[in-house]
Backbone as CSV, one residue per row, in Angstrom:
resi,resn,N_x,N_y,N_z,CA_x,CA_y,CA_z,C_x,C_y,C_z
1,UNK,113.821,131.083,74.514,114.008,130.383,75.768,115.431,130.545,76.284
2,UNK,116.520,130.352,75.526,117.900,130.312,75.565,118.374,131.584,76.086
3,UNK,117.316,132.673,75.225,117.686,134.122,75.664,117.411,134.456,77.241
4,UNK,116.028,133.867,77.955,115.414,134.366,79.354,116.588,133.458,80.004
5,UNK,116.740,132.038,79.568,118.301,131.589,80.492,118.851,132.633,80.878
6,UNK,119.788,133.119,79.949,120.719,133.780,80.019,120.453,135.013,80.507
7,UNK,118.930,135.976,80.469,119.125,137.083,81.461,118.822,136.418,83.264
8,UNK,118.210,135.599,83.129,117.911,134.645,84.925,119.893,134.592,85.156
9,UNK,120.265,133.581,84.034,121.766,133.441,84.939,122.263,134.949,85.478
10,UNK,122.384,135.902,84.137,123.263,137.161,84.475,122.719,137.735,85.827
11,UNK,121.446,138.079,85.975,121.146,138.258,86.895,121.812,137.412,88.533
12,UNK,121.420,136.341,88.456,121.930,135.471,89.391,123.490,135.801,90.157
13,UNK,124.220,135.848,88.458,125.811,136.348,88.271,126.230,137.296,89.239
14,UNK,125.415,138.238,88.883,125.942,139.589,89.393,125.226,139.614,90.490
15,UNK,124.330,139.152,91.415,123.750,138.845,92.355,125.201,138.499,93.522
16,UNK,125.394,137.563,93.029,126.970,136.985,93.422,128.111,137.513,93.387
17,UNK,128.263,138.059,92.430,129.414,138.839,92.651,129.648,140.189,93.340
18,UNK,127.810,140.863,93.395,127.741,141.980,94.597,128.085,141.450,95.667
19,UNK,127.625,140.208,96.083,127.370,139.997,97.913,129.472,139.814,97.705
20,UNK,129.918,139.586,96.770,131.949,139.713,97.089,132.006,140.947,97.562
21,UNK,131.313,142.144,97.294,131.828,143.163,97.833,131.469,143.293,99.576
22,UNK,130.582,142.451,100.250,130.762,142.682,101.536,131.555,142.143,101.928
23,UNK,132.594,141.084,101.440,133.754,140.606,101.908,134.795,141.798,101.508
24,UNK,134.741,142.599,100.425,135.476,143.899,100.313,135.721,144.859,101.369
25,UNK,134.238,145.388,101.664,134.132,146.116,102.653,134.499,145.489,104.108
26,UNK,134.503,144.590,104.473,134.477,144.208,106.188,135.984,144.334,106.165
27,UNK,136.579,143.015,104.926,138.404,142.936,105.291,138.897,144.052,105.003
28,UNK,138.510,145.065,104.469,139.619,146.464,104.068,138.902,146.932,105.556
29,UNK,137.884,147.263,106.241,137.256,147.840,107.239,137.059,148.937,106.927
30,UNK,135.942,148.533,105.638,134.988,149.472,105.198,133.689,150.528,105.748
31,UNK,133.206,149.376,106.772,132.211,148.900,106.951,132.227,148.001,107.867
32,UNK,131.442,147.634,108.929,130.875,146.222,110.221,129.735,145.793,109.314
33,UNK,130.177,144.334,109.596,128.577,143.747,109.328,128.454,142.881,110.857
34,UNK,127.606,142.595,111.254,127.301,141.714,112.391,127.860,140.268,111.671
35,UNK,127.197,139.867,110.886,127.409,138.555,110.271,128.636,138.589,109.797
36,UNK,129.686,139.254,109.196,130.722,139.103,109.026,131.505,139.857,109.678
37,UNK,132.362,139.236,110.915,133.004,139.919,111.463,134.215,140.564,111.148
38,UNK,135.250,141.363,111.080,136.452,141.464,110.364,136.923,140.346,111.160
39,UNK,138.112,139.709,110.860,138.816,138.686,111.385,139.960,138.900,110.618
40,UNK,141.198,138.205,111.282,142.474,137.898,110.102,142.870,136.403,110.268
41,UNK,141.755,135.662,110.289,142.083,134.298,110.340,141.079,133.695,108.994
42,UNK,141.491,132.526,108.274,140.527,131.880,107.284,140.927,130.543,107.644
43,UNK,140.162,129.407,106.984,140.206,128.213,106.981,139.068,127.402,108.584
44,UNK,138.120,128.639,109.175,137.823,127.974,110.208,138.700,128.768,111.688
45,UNK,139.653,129.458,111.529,140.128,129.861,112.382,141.598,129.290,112.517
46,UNK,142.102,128.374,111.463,143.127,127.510,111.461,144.464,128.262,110.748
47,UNK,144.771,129.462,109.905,145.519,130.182,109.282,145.131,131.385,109.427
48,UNK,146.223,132.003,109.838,146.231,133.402,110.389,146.909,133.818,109.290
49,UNK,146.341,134.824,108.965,147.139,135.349,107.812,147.359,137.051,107.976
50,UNK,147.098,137.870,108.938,146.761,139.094,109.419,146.400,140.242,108.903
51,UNK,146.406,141.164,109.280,146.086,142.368,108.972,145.781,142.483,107.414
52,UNK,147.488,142.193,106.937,147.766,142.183,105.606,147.214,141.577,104.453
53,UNK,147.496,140.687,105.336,146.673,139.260,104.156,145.272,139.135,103.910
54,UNK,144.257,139.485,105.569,143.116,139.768,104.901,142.674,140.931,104.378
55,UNK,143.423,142.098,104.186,143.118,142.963,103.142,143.601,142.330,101.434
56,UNK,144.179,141.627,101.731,144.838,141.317,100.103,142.934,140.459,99.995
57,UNK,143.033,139.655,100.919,141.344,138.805,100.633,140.017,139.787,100.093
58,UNK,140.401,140.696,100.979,139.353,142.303,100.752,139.467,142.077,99.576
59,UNK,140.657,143.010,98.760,140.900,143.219,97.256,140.285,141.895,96.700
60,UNK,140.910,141.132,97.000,140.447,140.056,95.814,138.750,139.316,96.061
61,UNK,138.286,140.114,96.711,136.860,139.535,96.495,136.607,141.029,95.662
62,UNK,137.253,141.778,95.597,136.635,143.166,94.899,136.717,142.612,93.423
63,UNK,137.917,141.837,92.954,138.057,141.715,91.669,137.219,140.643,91.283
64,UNK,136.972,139.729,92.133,135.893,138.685,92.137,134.577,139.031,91.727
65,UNK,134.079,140.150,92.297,133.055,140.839,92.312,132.688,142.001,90.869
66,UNK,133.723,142.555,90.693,134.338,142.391,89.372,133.960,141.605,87.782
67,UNK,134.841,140.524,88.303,134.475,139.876,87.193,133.530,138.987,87.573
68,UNK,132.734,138.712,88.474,131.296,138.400,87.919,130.332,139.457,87.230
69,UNK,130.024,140.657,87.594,129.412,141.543,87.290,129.970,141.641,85.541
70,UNK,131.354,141.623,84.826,131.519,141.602,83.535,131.032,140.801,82.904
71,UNK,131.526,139.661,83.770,131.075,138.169,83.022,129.914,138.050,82.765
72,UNK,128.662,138.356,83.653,127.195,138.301,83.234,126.583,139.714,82.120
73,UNK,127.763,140.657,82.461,127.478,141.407,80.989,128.377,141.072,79.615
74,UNK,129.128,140.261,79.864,129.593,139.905,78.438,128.276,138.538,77.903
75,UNK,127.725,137.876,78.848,127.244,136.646,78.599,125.961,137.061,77.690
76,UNK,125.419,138.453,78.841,123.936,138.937,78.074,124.945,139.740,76.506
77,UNK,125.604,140.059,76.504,126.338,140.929,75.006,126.435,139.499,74.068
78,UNK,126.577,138.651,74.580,126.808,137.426,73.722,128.664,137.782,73.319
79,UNK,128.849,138.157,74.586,130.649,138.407,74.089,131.284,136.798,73.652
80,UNK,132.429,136.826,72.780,132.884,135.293,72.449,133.460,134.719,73.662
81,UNK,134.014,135.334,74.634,134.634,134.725,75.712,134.105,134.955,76.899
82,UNK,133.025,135.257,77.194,132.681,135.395,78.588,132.243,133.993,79.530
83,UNK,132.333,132.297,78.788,132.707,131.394,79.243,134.186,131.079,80.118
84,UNK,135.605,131.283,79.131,136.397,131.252,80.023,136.576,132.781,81.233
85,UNK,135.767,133.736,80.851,135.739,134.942,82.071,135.354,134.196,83.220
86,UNK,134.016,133.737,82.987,133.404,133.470,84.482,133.672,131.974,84.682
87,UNK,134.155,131.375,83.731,135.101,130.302,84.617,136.410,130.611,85.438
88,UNK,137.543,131.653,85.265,138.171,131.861,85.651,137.693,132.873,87.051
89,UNK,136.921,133.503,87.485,135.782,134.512,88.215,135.687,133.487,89.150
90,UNK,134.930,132.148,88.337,134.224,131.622,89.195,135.136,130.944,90.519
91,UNK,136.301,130.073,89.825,137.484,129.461,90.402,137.756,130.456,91.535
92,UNK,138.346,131.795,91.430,138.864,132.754,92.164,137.477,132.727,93.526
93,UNK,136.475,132.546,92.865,135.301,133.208,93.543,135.651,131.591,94.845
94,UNK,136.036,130.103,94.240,135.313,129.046,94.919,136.823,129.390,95.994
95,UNK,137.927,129.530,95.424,138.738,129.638,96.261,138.833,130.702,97.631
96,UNK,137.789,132.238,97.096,138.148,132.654,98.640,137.264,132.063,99.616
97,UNK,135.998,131.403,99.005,134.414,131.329,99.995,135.285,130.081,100.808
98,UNK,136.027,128.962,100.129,136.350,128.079,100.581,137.471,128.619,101.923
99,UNK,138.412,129.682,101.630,138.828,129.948,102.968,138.491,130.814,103.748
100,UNK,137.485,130.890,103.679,136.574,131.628,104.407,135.172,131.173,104.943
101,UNK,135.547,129.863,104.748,133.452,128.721,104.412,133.414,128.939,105.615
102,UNK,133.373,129.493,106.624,132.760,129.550,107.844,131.620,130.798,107.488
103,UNK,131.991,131.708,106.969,130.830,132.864,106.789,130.309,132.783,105.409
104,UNK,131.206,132.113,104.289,130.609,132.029,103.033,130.487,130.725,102.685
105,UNK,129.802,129.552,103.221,129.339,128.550,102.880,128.403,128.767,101.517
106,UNK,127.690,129.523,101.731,126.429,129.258,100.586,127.359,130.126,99.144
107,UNK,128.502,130.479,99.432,128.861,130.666,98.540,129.652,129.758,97.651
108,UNK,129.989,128.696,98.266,130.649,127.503,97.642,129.825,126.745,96.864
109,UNK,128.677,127.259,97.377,127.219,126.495,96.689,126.629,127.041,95.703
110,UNK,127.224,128.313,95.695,126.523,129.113,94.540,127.470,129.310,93.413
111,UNK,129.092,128.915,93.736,130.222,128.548,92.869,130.075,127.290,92.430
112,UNK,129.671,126.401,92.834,129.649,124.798,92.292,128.259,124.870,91.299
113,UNK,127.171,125.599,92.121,125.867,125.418,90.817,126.414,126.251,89.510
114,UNK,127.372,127.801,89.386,127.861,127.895,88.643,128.912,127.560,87.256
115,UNK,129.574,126.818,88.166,130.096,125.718,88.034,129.476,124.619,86.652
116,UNK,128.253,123.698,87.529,127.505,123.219,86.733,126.955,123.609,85.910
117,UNK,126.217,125.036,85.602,125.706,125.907,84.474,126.908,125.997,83.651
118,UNK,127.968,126.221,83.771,129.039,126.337,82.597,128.949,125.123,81.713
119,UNK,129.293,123.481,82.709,129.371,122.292,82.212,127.742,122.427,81.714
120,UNK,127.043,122.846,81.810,125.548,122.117,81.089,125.189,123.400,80.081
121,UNK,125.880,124.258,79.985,125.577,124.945,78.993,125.544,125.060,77.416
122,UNK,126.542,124.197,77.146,126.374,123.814,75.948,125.272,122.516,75.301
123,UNK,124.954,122.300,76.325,123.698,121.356,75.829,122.311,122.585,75.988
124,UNK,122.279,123.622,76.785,120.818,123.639,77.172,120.603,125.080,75.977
């Protein structure tokens, strides 16, 4: 039972940490998406951070994306640390959706249920 958990989460994992790479692609201007426009503003439109800064956001949803995709293969390897991986993944992950929650809302949601799977994992 413990085992199908854990391929449903990884799956889930890396589910999540692909959709970071369309925040990769739009802020480097990889790629247009309709739904995500390039912009150089986060927080709602309230911090401008420009050109620069949302390419640094680009990169760091790449590494985000990243280490979710490790993290759900260290979790299925039964690696010893792939708890603090995708806790640290995950944090990085809640911090860009959050300045960015205008286009990645459901991603704050999919960082907090992560979130909760860490805290309930040692019971289930």
């Amino acid at each position: 039972m413990k085992r199908t958990l854990t391929r449903i989460a990884a799956v889930a994992i890396t589910i999540h940490g692909l959709i970071h790479l369309l925040g990769t692609g739009v802020y480097l201007e990889l790629f247009e998406l309709a739904e995500l426009p390039y912009k150089t503003t986060l927080l709602g439109g309230v911090l401008d951070v420009g050109d620069t800064g949302i390419r640094v956001v680009g990169a760091l949803n790449a590494v985000a994306a990243v280490g979710f995709v490790l993290s759900a293969a260290a979790m299925v390897t039964r690696w010893t640390h792939w708890r603090p991986l995708l806790f640290a993944v995950t944090v990085l992950s809640l911090v860009l959706t959050t300045l960015d929650w205008t286009v990645a809302f459901a991603g704050i949601l999919a960082n907090l249920a992560i979130l909760a799977f860490l805290a309930a994992w040692p019971r289930l």
